[in-house]
GUDO-843211 format. One record per residue (C-alpha): residue in one letter; x, y, z. Coordinates in steps of 0.2 Angstrom, whole numbers, padded with zeros to 4 digits, always signed. Example, Ala and Ser with C-alpha at 12.3 -4.5 7.8 and 13.67 -1.06 7.14 Angstrom:
# residues 2
a+0062-0022+0039
s+0068-0005+0036
# end
This chain:
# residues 198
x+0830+0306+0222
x+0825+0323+0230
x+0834+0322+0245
x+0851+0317+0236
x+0847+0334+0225
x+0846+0342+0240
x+0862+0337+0249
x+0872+0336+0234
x+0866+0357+0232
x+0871+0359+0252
x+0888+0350+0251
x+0892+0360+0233
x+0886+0378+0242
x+0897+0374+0258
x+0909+0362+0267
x+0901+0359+0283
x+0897+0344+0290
x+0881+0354+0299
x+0869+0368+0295
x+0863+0381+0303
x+0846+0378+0314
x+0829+0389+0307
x+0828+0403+0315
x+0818+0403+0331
x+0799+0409+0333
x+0792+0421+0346
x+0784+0406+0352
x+0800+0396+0356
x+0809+0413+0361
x+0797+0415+0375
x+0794+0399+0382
x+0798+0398+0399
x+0813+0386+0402
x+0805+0377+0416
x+0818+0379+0427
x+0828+0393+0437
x+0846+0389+0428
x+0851+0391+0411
x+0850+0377+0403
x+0867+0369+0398
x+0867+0351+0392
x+0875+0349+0410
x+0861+0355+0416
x+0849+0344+0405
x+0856+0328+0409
x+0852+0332+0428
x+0832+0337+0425
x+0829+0323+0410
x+0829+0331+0394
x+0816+0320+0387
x+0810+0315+0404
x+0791+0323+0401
x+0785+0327+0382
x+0771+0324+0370
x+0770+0327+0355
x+0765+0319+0335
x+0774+0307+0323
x+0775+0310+0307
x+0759+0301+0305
x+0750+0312+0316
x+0750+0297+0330
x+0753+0305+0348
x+0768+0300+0356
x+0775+0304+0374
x+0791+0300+0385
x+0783+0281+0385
x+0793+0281+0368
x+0809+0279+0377
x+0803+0268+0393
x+0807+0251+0383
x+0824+0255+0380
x+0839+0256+0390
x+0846+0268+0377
x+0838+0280+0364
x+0847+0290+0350
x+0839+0306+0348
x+0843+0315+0331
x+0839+0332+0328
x+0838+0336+0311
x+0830+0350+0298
x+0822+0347+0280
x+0833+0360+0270
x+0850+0351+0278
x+0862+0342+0267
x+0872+0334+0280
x+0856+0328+0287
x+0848+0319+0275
x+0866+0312+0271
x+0865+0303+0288
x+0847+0296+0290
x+0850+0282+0279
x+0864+0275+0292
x+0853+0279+0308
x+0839+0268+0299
x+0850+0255+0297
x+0857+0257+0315
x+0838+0257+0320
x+0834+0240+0313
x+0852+0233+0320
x+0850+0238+0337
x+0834+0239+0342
x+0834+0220+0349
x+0848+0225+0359
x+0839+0239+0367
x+0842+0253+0358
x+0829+0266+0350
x+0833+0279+0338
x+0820+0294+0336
x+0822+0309+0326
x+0815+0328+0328
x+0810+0337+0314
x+0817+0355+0318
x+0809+0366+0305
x+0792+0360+0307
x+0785+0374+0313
x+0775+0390+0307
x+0780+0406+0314
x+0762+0405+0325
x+0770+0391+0333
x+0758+0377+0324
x+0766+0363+0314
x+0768+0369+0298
x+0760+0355+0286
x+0769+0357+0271
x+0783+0353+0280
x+0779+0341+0288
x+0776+0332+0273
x+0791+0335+0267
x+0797+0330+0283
x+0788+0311+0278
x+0794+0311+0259
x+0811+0314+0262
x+0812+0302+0280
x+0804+0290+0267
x+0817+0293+0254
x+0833+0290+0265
x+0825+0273+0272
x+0825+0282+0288
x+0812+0271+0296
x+0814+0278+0314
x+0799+0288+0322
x+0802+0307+0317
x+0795+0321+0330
x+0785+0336+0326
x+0789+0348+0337
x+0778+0354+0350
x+0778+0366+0363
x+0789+0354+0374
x+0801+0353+0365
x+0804+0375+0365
x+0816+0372+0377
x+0827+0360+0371
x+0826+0365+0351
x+0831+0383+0360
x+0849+0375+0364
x+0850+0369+0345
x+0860+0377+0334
x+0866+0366+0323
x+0857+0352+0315
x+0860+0338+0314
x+0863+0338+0332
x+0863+0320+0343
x+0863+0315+0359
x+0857+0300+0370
x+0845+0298+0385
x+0841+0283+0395
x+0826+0276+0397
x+0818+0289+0409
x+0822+0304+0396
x+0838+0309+0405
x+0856+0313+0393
x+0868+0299+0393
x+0884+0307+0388
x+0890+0321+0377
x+0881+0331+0361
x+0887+0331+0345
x+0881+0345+0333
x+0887+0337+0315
x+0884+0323+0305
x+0893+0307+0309
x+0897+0292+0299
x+0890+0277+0301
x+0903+0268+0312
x+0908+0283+0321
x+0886+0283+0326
x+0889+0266+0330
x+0904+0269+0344
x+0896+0279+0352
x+0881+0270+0351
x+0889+0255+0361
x+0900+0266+0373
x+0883+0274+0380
x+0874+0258+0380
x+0887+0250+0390
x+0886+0264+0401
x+0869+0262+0404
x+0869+0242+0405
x+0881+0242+0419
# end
């Protein structure tokens, strides 16, 4: 399978359990932040990190913050074609997505290296993007990223990154910039949900 060449080839050429994110456009260099502060995860749990997007699935279907509105907690993965440790961890955030989503959990991916340098999604890739989502059974809806998401994939720099928001698009507890076995995902899935049920 391509995607186990591919993480077998990261894991031989380092011992992380991330990689580095692409390297930024001008695009995404010089979006405004949309707001006066710097922009902490503090400070993005307090305007809604998710709270207004839009943007396309890996099947070119639009999507916006209505994604999250059924659920009282979403796992957002951030996560980059050329990434070992990623593509190591889809296969357990598919499973957690069919586990937990009749108990009000979501799980959605963003494809962070989707994007050509003129700030367009870059096709190629997002194919890529589709073979190897389809590959790990990672059958979560994936994000291209759009100019909404400058902002926040400007605070990335490590993929794969995770966090959770609530059902309005704001973060519900910490982020956590590596890859994460299957049962650590799964304690933090039901500590945040917990939190956001009581």
């Amino acid at each position: 399978m391509k995607w186990k060449k591919i993480a077998a080839a990261a894991a031989a050429a380092v011992f992380l359990s991330g990689c580095a994110a692409p390297e930024k456009t001008e695009e995404e260099k010089t979006a405004p932040s949309g707001t006066e502060e710097s922009e902490t995860a503090e400070n993005s749990k307090e305007w809604g990190v998710l709270e207004h997007f839009s943007a396309v699935d890996l099947e070119g279907n639009e999507v916006t913050q209505e994604l999250l509105a059924d659920y009282d907690l979403t796992l957002v993965n951030v996560w980059a074609t050329y990434c070992g440790p990623c593509l190591q961890e889809m296969p357990a955030l598919g499973e957690l997505a069919g586990e937990y989503e009749s108990k009000g959990v979501n799980v959605i991916g963003i494809v962070s290296d989707a994007l050509a340098s003129d700030g367009t999604i870059d096709e190629e890739q997002a194919k890529l993007a589709r073979e190897l989502a389809e590959e790990t059974k990672a059958g979560y809806v994936h994000l291209l990223p759009t100019q909404d998401f400058y902002s926040l994939l400007g605070q990335i720099y490590v993929v794969p990154t995770t966090f959770f928001v609530d059902s309005e698009g704001h973060q519900v507890g910490d982020t956590y910039m590596q890859a994460m076995t299957k049962e650590e995902l799964t304690e933090l899935i039901e500590r945040y949900l917990a939190e956001v049920q009581s």
